[in-house]
C-alpha positions as CSV (number, residue, x, y, z in Angstrom):
1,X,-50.1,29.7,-1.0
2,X,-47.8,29.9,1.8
3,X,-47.7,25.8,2.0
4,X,-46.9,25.6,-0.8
5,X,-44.1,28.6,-1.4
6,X,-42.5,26.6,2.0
7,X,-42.9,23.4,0.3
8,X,-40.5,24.8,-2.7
9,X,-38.0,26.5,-0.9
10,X,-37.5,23.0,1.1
11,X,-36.9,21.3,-2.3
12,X,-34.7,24.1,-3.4
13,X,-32.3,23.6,-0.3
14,X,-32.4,19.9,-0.6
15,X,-31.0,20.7,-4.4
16,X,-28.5,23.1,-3.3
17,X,-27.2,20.8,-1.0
18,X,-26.9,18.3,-3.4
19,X,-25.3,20.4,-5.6
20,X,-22.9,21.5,-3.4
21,X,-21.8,18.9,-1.1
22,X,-19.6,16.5,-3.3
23,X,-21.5,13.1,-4.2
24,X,-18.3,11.0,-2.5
25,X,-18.7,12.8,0.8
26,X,-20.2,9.6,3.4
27,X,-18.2,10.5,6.3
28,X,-16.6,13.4,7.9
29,X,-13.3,13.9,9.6
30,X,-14.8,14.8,12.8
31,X,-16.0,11.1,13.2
32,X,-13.2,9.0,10.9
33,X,-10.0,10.2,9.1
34,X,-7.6,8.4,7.6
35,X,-4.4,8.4,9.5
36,X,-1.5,5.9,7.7
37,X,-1.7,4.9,4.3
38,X,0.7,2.6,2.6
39,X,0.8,2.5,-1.5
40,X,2.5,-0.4,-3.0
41,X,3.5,0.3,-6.9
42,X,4.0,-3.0,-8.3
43,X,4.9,-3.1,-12.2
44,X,4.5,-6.8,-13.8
45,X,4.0,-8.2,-10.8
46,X,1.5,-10.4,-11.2
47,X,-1.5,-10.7,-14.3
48,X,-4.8,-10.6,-13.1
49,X,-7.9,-13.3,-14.3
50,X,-8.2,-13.4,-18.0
51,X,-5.7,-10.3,-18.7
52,X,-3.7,-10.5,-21.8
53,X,0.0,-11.4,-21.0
54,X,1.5,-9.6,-23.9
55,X,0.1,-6.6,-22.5
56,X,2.5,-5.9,-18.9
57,X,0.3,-4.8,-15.6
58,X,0.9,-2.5,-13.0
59,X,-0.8,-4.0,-9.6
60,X,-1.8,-1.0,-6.8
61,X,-2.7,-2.2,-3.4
62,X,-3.4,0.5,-0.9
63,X,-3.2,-0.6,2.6
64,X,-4.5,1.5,5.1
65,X,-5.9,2.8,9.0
66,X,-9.1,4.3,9.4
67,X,-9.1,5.9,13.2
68,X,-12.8,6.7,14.6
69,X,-12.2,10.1,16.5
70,X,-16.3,10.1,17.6
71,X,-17.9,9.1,20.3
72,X,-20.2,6.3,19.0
73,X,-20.1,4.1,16.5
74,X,-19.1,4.5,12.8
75,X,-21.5,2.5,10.4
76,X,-21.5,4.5,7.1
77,X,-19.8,3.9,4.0
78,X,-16.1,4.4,2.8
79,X,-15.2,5.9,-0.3
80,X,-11.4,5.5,-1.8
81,X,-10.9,7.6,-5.1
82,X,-9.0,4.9,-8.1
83,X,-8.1,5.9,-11.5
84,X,-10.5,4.1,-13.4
85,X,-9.9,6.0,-16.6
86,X,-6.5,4.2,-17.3
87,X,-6.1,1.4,-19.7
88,X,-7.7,-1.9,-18.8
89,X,-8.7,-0.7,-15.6
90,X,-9.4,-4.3,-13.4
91,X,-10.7,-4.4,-9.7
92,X,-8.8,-6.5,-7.7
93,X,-10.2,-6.5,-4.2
94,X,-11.4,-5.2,-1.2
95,X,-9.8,-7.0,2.7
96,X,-10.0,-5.8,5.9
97,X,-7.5,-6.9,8.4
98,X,-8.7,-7.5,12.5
99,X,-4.9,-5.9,13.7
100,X,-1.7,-5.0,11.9
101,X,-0.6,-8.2,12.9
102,X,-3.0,-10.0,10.9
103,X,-2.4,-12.3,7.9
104,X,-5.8,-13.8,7.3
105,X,-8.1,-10.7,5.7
106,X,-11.3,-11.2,5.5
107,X,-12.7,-9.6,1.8
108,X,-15.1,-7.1,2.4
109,X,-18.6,-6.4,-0.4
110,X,-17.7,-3.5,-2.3
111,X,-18.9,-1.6,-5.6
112,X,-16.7,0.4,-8.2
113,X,-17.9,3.8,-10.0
114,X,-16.8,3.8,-13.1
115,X,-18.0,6.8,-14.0
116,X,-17.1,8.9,-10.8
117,X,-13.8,6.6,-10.5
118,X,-13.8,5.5,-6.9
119,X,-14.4,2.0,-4.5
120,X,-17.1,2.1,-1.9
121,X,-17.7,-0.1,0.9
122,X,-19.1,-0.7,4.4
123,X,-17.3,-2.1,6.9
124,X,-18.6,-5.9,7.7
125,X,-18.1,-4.9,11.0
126,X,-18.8,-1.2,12.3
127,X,-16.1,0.8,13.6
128,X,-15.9,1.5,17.4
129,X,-15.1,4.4,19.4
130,X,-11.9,5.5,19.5
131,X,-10.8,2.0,17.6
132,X,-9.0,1.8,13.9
133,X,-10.2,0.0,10.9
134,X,-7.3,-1.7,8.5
135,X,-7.7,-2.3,4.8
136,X,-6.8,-3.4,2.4
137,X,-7.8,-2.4,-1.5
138,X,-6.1,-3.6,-5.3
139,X,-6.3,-2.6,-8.6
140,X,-4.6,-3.3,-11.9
141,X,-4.0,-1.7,-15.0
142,X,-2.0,-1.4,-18.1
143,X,0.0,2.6,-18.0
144,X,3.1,0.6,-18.7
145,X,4.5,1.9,-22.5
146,X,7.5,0.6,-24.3
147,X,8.9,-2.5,-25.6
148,X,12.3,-3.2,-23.7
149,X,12.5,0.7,-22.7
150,X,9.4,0.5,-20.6
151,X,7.9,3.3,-18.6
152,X,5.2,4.8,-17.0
153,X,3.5,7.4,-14.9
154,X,1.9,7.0,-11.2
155,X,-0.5,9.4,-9.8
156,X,-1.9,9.7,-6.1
157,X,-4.1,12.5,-5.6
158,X,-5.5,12.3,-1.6
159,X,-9.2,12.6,-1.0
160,X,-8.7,13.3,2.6
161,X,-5.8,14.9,4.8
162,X,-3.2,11.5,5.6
163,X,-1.1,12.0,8.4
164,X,1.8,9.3,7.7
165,X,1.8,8.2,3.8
166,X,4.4,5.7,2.1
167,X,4.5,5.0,-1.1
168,X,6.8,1.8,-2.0
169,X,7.3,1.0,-5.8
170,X,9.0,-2.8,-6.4
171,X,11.1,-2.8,-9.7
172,X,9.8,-5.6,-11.8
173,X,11.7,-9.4,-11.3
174,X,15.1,-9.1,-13.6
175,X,14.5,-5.5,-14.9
176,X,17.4,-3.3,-15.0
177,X,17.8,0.3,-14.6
178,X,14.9,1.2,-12.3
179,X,15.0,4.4,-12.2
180,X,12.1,7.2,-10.7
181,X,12.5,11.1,-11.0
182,X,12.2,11.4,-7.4
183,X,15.0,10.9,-4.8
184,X,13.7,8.3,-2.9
185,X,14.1,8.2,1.3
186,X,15.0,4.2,0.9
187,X,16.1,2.1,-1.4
188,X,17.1,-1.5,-0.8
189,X,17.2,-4.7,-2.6
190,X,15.9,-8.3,-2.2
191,X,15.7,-11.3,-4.2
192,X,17.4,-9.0,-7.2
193,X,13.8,-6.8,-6.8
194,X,15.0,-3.2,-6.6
195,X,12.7,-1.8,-3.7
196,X,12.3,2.5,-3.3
197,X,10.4,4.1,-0.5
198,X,8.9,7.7,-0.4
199,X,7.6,8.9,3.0
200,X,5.2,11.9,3.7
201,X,3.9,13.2,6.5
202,X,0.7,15.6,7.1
203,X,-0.4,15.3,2.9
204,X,-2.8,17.7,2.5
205,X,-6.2,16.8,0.5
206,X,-6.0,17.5,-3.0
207,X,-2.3,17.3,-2.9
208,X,-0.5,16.0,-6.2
209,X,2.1,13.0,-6.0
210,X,3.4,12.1,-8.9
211,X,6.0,9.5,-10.1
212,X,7.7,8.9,-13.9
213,X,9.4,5.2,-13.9
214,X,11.4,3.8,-16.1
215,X,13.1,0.3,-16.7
216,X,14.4,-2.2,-19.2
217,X,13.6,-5.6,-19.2
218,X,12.9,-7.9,-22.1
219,X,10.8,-10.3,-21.4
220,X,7.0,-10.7,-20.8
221,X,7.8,-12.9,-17.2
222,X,6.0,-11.6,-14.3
223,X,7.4,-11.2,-10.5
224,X,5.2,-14.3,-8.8
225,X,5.9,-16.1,-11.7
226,X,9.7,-16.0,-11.4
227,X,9.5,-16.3,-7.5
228,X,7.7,-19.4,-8.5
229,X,10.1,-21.1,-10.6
230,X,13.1,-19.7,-7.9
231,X,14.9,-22.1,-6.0
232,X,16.5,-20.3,-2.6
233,X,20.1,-21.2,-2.3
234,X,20.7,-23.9,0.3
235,X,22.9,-21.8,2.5
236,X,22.5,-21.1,6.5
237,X,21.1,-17.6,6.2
238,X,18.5,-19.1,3.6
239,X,18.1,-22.5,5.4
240,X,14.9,-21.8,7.6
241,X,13.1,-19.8,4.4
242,X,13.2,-22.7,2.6
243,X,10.5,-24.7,4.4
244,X,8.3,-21.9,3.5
245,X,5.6,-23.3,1.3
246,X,6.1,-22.2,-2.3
247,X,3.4,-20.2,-4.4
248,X,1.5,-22.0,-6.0
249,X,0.8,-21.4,-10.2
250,X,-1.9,-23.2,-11.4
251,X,-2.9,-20.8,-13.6
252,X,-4.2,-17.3,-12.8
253,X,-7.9,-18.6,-12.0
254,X,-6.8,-20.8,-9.2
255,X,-4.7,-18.0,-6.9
256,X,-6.3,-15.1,-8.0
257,X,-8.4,-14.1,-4.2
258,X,-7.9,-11.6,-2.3
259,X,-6.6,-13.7,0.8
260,X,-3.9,-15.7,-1.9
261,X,-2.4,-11.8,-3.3
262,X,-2.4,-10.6,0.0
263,X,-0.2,-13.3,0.9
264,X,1.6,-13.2,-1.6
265,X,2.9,-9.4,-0.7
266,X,3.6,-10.3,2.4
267,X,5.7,-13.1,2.0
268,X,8.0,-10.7,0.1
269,X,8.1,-8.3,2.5
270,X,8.5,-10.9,5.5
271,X,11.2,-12.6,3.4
272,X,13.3,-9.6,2.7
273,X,12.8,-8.0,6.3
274,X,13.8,-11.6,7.8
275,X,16.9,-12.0,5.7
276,X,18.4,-8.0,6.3
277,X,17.8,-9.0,10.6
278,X,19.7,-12.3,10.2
279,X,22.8,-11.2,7.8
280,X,23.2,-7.8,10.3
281,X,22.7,-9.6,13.3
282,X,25.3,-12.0,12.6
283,X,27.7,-9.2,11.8
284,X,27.3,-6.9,14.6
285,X,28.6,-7.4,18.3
286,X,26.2,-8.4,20.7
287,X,27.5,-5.5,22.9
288,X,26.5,-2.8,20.1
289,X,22.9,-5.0,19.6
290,X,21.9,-4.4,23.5
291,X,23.2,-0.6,23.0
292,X,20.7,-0.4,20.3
293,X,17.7,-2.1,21.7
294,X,18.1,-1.0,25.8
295,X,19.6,2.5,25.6
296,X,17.3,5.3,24.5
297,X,19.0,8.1,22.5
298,X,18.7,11.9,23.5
299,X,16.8,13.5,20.3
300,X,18.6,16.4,20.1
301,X,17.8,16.8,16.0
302,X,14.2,15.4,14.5
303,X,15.2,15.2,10.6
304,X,18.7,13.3,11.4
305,X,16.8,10.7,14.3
306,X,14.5,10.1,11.7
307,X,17.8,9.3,9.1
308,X,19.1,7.5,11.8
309,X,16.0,5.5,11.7
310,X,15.8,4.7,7.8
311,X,19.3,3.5,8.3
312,X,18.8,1.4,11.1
313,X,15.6,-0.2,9.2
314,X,17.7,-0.5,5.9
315,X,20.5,-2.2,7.8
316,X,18.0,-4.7,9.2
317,X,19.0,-3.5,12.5
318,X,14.7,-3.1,13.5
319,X,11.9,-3.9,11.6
320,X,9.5,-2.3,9.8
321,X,6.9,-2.3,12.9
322,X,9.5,-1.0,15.3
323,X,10.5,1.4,12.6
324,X,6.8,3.0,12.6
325,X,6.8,2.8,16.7
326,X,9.8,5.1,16.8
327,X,8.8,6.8,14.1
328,X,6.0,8.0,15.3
329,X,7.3,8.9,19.0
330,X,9.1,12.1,17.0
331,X,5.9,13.6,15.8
Protein backbone atom coordinates (compact mmCIF):
# COMPACT_ATOMS: atom_id res chain seq x y z
CA UNK A 1 0.00 0.00 0.00
CA UNK A 2 2.71 2.26 0.65
CA UNK A 3 4.36 1.45 -3.01
CA UNK A 4 1.90 2.22 -4.35
CA UNK A 5 0.55 5.58 -2.35
CA UNK A 6 4.55 6.67 -3.31
CA UNK A 7 4.07 5.65 -6.80
CA UNK A 8 0.99 8.30 -7.01
CA UNK A 9 2.32 11.09 -5.31
CA UNK A 10 5.49 10.75 -7.82
CA UNK A 11 2.92 11.09 -10.79
CA UNK A 12 1.14 13.83 -9.01
CA UNK A 13 4.43 15.99 -8.89
CA UNK A 14 5.43 15.12 -12.34
CA UNK A 15 1.75 16.69 -13.26
CA UNK A 16 2.17 19.64 -11.13
CA UNK A 17 5.30 20.34 -12.69
CA UNK A 18 3.89 20.21 -15.88
CA UNK A 19 1.28 22.26 -15.07
CA UNK A 20 3.23 24.81 -13.72
CA UNK A 21 6.40 25.27 -15.53
CA UNK A 22 5.38 26.91 -18.87
CA UNK A 23 5.55 24.35 -21.98
CA UNK A 24 8.14 27.01 -23.92
CA UNK A 25 10.57 26.93 -20.94
CA UNK A 26 13.92 24.67 -22.64
CA UNK A 27 16.56 26.84 -21.23
CA UNK A 28 17.16 29.02 -18.23
CA UNK A 29 18.90 32.29 -17.91
CA UNK A 30 21.39 30.93 -15.54
CA UNK A 31 23.01 28.96 -18.59
CA UNK A 32 21.81 31.27 -21.90
CA UNK A 33 20.02 34.74 -22.08
CA UNK A 34 19.44 36.72 -24.70
CA UNK A 35 21.57 39.79 -24.67
CA UNK A 36 21.06 42.05 -28.14
CA UNK A 37 18.17 41.68 -30.29
CA UNK A 38 17.63 43.55 -33.47
CA UNK A 39 13.89 43.72 -35.04
CA UNK A 40 13.65 44.77 -38.56
CA UNK A 41 9.82 45.96 -39.54
CA UNK A 42 9.78 45.82 -43.16
CA UNK A 43 6.24 46.69 -44.80
CA UNK A 44 6.05 45.54 -48.71
CA UNK A 45 9.19 44.68 -48.74
CA UNK A 46 9.38 41.77 -50.49
CA UNK A 47 6.36 38.91 -51.20
CA UNK A 48 7.07 35.62 -50.07
CA UNK A 49 6.64 31.99 -52.37
CA UNK A 50 3.13 31.78 -53.70
CA UNK A 51 1.64 34.93 -51.65
CA UNK A 52 -0.94 36.88 -53.30
CA UNK A 53 0.52 40.30 -54.63
CA UNK A 54 -2.69 42.17 -54.33
CA UNK A 55 -2.55 41.41 -50.81
CA UNK A 56 0.72 43.85 -49.34
CA UNK A 57 3.23 41.90 -46.74
CA UNK A 58 4.89 42.97 -43.80
CA UNK A 59 8.46 40.91 -43.53
CA UNK A 60 9.88 40.55 -39.60
CA UNK A 61 13.36 39.38 -39.34
CA UNK A 62 14.72 39.19 -35.80
CA UNK A 63 18.36 39.14 -35.56
CA UNK A 64 19.81 38.25 -32.50
CA UNK A 65 22.90 37.04 -29.69
CA UNK A 66 22.40 34.29 -27.51
CA UNK A 67 25.42 34.55 -24.72
CA UNK A 68 26.14 31.09 -22.74
CA UNK A 69 26.74 32.34 -19.05
CA UNK A 70 27.43 28.34 -17.84
CA UNK A 71 30.10 26.57 -17.41
CA UNK A 72 29.62 23.77 -20.00
CA UNK A 73 28.05 23.36 -22.98
CA UNK A 74 24.57 24.56 -24.11
CA UNK A 75 22.84 21.76 -26.37
CA UNK A 76 19.02 22.24 -25.71
CA UNK A 77 16.52 23.81 -27.72
CA UNK A 78 15.55 27.64 -28.44
CA UNK A 79 12.27 28.80 -28.39
CA UNK A 80 11.35 32.48 -30.01
CA UNK A 81 7.57 33.53 -29.39
CA UNK A 82 5.91 34.86 -33.38
CA UNK A 83 2.50 35.99 -33.85
CA UNK A 84 1.12 33.29 -35.70
CA UNK A 85 -2.49 34.32 -35.20
CA UNK A 86 -2.17 37.27 -37.81
CA UNK A 87 -3.35 37.07 -41.30
CA UNK A 88 -1.51 34.81 -43.67
CA UNK A 89 0.93 34.02 -41.15
CA UNK A 90 4.21 32.48 -43.51
CA UNK A 91 7.52 31.21 -42.00
CA UNK A 92 10.34 32.54 -43.64
CA UNK A 93 13.43 31.08 -42.11
CA UNK A 94 15.67 30.16 -39.52
CA UNK A 95 20.08 31.23 -40.05
CA UNK A 96 22.62 31.31 -37.80
CA UNK A 97 25.57 33.44 -38.44
CA UNK A 98 29.52 32.09 -37.25
CA UNK A 99 30.44 36.12 -36.02
CA UNK A 100 28.70 39.43 -36.55
CA UNK A 101 30.89 39.76 -39.27
CA UNK A 102 29.41 37.08 -41.20
CA UNK A 103 27.52 37.23 -44.48
CA UNK A 104 27.15 33.61 -45.38
CA UNK A 105 24.37 32.06 -42.74
CA UNK A 106 24.02 28.85 -42.59
CA UNK A 107 19.87 27.92 -42.22
CA UNK A 108 19.34 26.11 -39.25
CA UNK A 109 16.18 22.88 -38.92
CA UNK A 110 13.48 24.40 -37.10
CA UNK A 111 9.62 23.75 -36.33
CA UNK A 112 6.72 26.32 -35.91
CA UNK A 113 3.65 25.94 -33.23
CA UNK A 114 0.90 27.03 -34.60
CA UNK A 115 -1.12 26.55 -31.97
CA UNK A 116 1.24 27.88 -29.07
CA UNK A 117 2.62 30.52 -31.72
CA UNK A 118 6.44 30.28 -31.41
CA UNK A 119 9.83 28.85 -33.57
CA UNK A 120 11.88 26.18 -32.00
CA UNK A 121 15.22 25.03 -32.94
CA UNK A 122 18.60 23.52 -31.93
CA UNK A 123 21.54 24.96 -32.61
CA UNK A 124 23.49 22.82 -35.54
CA UNK A 125 26.33 23.47 -33.52
CA UNK A 126 26.20 23.56 -29.57
CA UNK A 127 26.97 26.59 -27.82
CA UNK A 128 30.23 26.91 -25.81
CA UNK A 129 31.16 28.26 -22.63
CA UNK A 130 31.22 31.64 -22.21
CA UNK A 131 30.73 31.98 -26.35
CA UNK A 132 27.51 33.73 -28.20
CA UNK A 133 25.27 32.27 -30.67
CA UNK A 134 23.89 34.79 -33.64
CA UNK A 135 20.59 34.28 -35.45
CA UNK A 136 18.83 34.94 -37.53
CA UNK A 137 14.76 34.24 -37.78
CA UNK A 138 11.83 35.70 -40.60
CA UNK A 139 8.32 35.86 -40.91
CA UNK A 140 5.68 37.41 -42.97
CA UNK A 141 2.24 38.37 -42.79
CA UNK A 142 -0.53 40.52 -44.03
CA UNK A 143 -1.63 43.30 -40.76
CA UNK A 144 -1.29 45.92 -43.47
CA UNK A 145 -5.13 47.62 -43.94
CA UNK A 146 -6.07 50.30 -46.38
CA UNK A 147 -6.05 50.97 -49.90
CA UNK A 148 -3.75 54.14 -50.56
CA UNK A 149 -4.17 55.13 -46.71
CA UNK A 150 -2.40 52.07 -45.48
CA UNK A 151 -1.72 51.14 -41.86
CA UNK A 152 -0.94 48.85 -39.36
CA UNK A 153 -0.06 47.65 -35.92
CA UNK A 154 3.35 45.95 -34.61
CA UNK A 155 3.55 44.18 -31.49
CA UNK A 156 6.81 42.74 -29.57
CA UNK A 157 6.08 41.22 -26.45
CA UNK A 158 9.73 39.74 -24.93
CA UNK A 159 9.85 36.17 -23.72
CA UNK A 160 12.97 36.80 -21.87
CA UNK A 161 14.75 39.85 -20.12
CA UNK A 162 16.94 41.71 -23.52
CA UNK A 163 19.63 43.76 -22.42
CA UNK A 164 20.12 45.99 -25.71
CA UNK A 165 16.89 45.90 -28.15
CA UNK A 166 16.45 47.86 -31.51
CA UNK A 167 13.66 47.88 -33.34
CA UNK A 168 14.15 49.42 -37.02
CA UNK A 169 10.96 49.85 -39.29
CA UNK A 170 11.96 50.71 -43.25
CA UNK A 171 9.09 52.78 -44.86
CA UNK A 172 7.91 50.91 -47.94
CA UNK A 173 9.93 52.00 -51.57
CA UNK A 174 8.01 55.39 -52.76
CA UNK A 175 5.50 55.64 -49.88
CA UNK A 176 4.91 58.89 -48.42
CA UNK A 177 4.05 60.11 -45.12
CA UNK A 178 5.59 57.40 -42.94
CA UNK A 179 4.55 58.17 -40.02
CA UNK A 180 4.72 55.98 -36.34
CA UNK A 181 3.09 57.19 -32.99
CA UNK A 182 6.33 56.93 -31.26
CA UNK A 183 9.18 59.52 -31.41
CA UNK A 184 11.71 57.59 -32.81
CA UNK A 185 15.76 57.90 -31.41
CA UNK A 186 16.84 57.92 -35.37
CA UNK A 187 15.52 58.54 -38.37
CA UNK A 188 17.48 58.79 -41.66
CA UNK A 189 16.88 58.20 -45.23
CA UNK A 190 18.42 56.17 -48.06
CA UNK A 191 17.55 55.36 -51.50
CA UNK A 192 14.13 57.58 -50.91
CA UNK A 193 13.39 54.52 -47.96
CA UNK A 194 12.43 56.43 -44.85
CA UNK A 195 14.48 54.48 -42.07
CA UNK A 196 13.26 55.00 -37.97
CA UNK A 197 15.13 53.43 -35.15
CA UNK A 198 13.85 52.81 -31.46
CA UNK A 199 16.44 51.69 -28.92
CA UNK A 200 15.88 50.02 -25.42
CA UNK A 201 17.86 48.99 -23.05
CA UNK A 202 17.25 46.32 -19.96
CA UNK A 203 13.41 45.26 -21.53
CA UNK A 204 11.96 43.49 -19.01
CA UNK A 205 10.02 40.05 -19.88
CA UNK A 206 6.57 40.37 -20.62
CA UNK A 207 7.08 43.99 -21.42
CA UNK A 208 4.68 45.49 -24.16
CA UNK A 209 6.09 47.34 -27.34
CA UNK A 210 3.82 48.51 -29.48
CA UNK A 211 3.89 50.55 -32.75
CA UNK A 212 0.76 52.07 -35.05
CA UNK A 213 2.18 52.96 -38.71
CA UNK A 214 0.80 54.61 -41.19
CA UNK A 215 1.61 55.50 -44.96
CA UNK A 216 0.30 56.27 -48.35
CA UNK A 217 1.42 54.80 -51.35
CA UNK A 218 -0.56 53.67 -54.35
CA UNK A 219 0.76 51.06 -55.90
CA UNK A 220 1.11 47.25 -55.25
CA UNK A 221 5.30 47.49 -56.17
CA UNK A 222 7.32 45.96 -53.52
CA UNK A 223 10.88 47.36 -52.11
CA UNK A 224 13.33 44.48 -53.86
CA UNK A 225 11.31 44.85 -56.70
CA UNK A 226 11.92 48.58 -57.22
CA UNK A 227 15.63 48.28 -56.05
CA UNK A 228 15.64 45.85 -58.86
CA UNK A 229 14.49 47.86 -61.68
CA UNK A 230 16.85 50.99 -60.04
CA UNK A 231 19.63 52.21 -61.86
CA UNK A 232 22.36 54.07 -59.31
CA UNK A 233 23.24 57.40 -60.72
CA UNK A 234 26.62 57.41 -62.33
CA UNK A 235 28.25 59.98 -60.11
CA UNK A 236 31.60 59.64 -57.88
CA UNK A 237 29.98 59.01 -54.58
CA UNK A 238 27.84 56.25 -56.33
CA UNK A 239 30.64 55.02 -58.74
CA UNK A 240 32.13 52.02 -56.63
CA UNK A 241 28.31 50.82 -55.64
CA UNK A 242 27.70 50.29 -58.92
CA UNK A 243 29.83 47.22 -59.58
CA UNK A 244 27.79 45.69 -56.98
CA UNK A 245 25.99 42.77 -58.51
CA UNK A 246 22.25 43.55 -58.83
CA UNK A 247 19.30 41.40 -57.32
CA UNK A 248 18.35 39.17 -59.15
CA UNK A 249 14.15 38.73 -59.96
CA UNK A 250 13.35 35.65 -61.54
CA UNK A 251 10.39 35.28 -59.92
CA UNK A 252 9.79 34.71 -56.18
CA UNK A 253 10.65 30.88 -56.33
CA UNK A 254 14.13 31.36 -57.55
CA UNK A 255 15.48 34.03 -54.59
CA UNK A 256 13.30 33.08 -51.97
CA UNK A 257 16.23 31.22 -49.35
CA UNK A 258 17.26 32.20 -46.47
CA UNK A 259 20.95 32.94 -47.52
CA UNK A 260 19.42 35.19 -50.79
CA UNK A 261 16.85 37.49 -48.10
CA UNK A 262 19.56 37.71 -45.82
CA UNK A 263 21.56 39.25 -48.36
CA UNK A 264 19.34 41.14 -49.56
CA UNK A 265 18.96 43.16 -46.05
CA UNK A 266 22.29 43.60 -45.85
CA UNK A 267 23.03 45.03 -48.91
CA UNK A 268 20.66 47.88 -47.91
CA UNK A 269 22.09 48.47 -44.87
CA UNK A 270 25.82 48.23 -46.21
CA UNK A 271 24.65 50.54 -49.05
CA UNK A 272 23.15 53.22 -46.97
CA UNK A 273 25.90 53.02 -44.15
CA UNK A 274 28.66 53.22 -47.10
CA UNK A 275 27.15 56.15 -48.82
CA UNK A 276 26.53 58.47 -45.27
CA UNK A 277 30.76 57.65 -44.50
CA UNK A 278 31.74 58.78 -48.01
CA UNK A 279 29.42 62.05 -48.53
CA UNK A 280 30.57 63.16 -44.60
CA UNK A 281 33.92 62.25 -45.00
CA UNK A 282 34.36 64.21 -47.96
CA UNK A 283 32.94 67.21 -46.20
CA UNK A 284 34.62 67.29 -42.97
CA UNK A 285 38.40 68.33 -42.41
CA UNK A 286 40.73 65.72 -41.92
CA UNK A 287 41.96 67.62 -38.77
CA UNK A 288 38.34 67.29 -37.09
CA UNK A 289 38.22 63.29 -38.60
CA UNK A 290 41.55 62.33 -36.46
CA UNK A 291 39.91 64.51 -33.46
CA UNK A 292 37.07 62.15 -33.69
CA UNK A 293 38.68 58.83 -34.20
CA UNK A 294 42.19 59.32 -31.78
CA UNK A 295 40.92 61.59 -28.92
CA UNK A 296 38.66 60.02 -26.33
CA UNK A 297 35.99 62.33 -24.85
CA UNK A 298 35.58 62.86 -20.92
CA UNK A 299 31.82 61.35 -20.25
CA UNK A 300 30.78 63.75 -18.03
CA UNK A 301 26.77 63.15 -19.08
CA UNK A 302 25.50 59.39 -20.10
CA UNK A 303 22.07 60.32 -21.86
CA UNK A 304 23.84 63.34 -24.07
CA UNK A 305 27.28 60.85 -25.02
CA UNK A 306 24.79 58.49 -25.99
CA UNK A 307 22.94 61.60 -28.36
CA UNK A 308 26.26 62.44 -29.30
CA UNK A 309 26.59 58.99 -30.54
CA UNK A 310 23.13 58.72 -32.60
CA UNK A 311 24.45 61.79 -34.22
CA UNK A 312 27.67 60.86 -35.05
CA UNK A 313 26.16 57.41 -36.52
CA UNK A 314 23.44 59.51 -38.37
CA UNK A 315 26.10 61.74 -39.84
CA UNK A 316 28.00 58.74 -41.05
CA UNK A 317 30.80 59.98 -39.04
CA UNK A 318 31.13 55.83 -37.42
CA UNK A 319 29.36 52.96 -38.31
CA UNK A 320 26.86 50.95 -37.01
CA UNK A 321 29.57 48.39 -35.38
CA UNK A 322 31.61 51.18 -33.83
CA UNK A 323 28.29 52.77 -32.82
CA UNK A 324 27.42 49.43 -30.65
CA UNK A 325 31.34 49.32 -29.37
CA UNK A 326 30.89 52.80 -27.85
CA UNK A 327 27.62 52.24 -27.06
CA UNK A 328 28.13 49.70 -24.97
CA UNK A 329 31.40 51.12 -23.08
CA UNK A 330 28.57 53.58 -21.18
CA UNK A 331 26.61 50.87 -19.63
Amino acid sequence: MRKKFRGFALLALILLVKVILPVNTVYSESEISLTELEIKVMPEFINPEDWDYTIPSLLVGYHGTFTNHSDSVFNGEIIISVPTHLPLFKEGFVAQFKDQTDTQPTQEEYTVNFDEQYFSWTPSNPIQPNDEYYFVLEYFSAPIEGEVERNFQYEYIPDSDIQYLNLTFYAPFQAENFQINKEADLITQSFGVEIQVFEYNEIKQGEILDFNVSYKKDSIVTTVEAFNDFTMPSDETHAGLNQQAPIQNQGNESFMNAENIVMIILMILIIAAFIFIIIRKKNMPQTQTKEIKDTPKKIVNKDEEIKKLRKLLADGQIDERTYKEKRSKLD
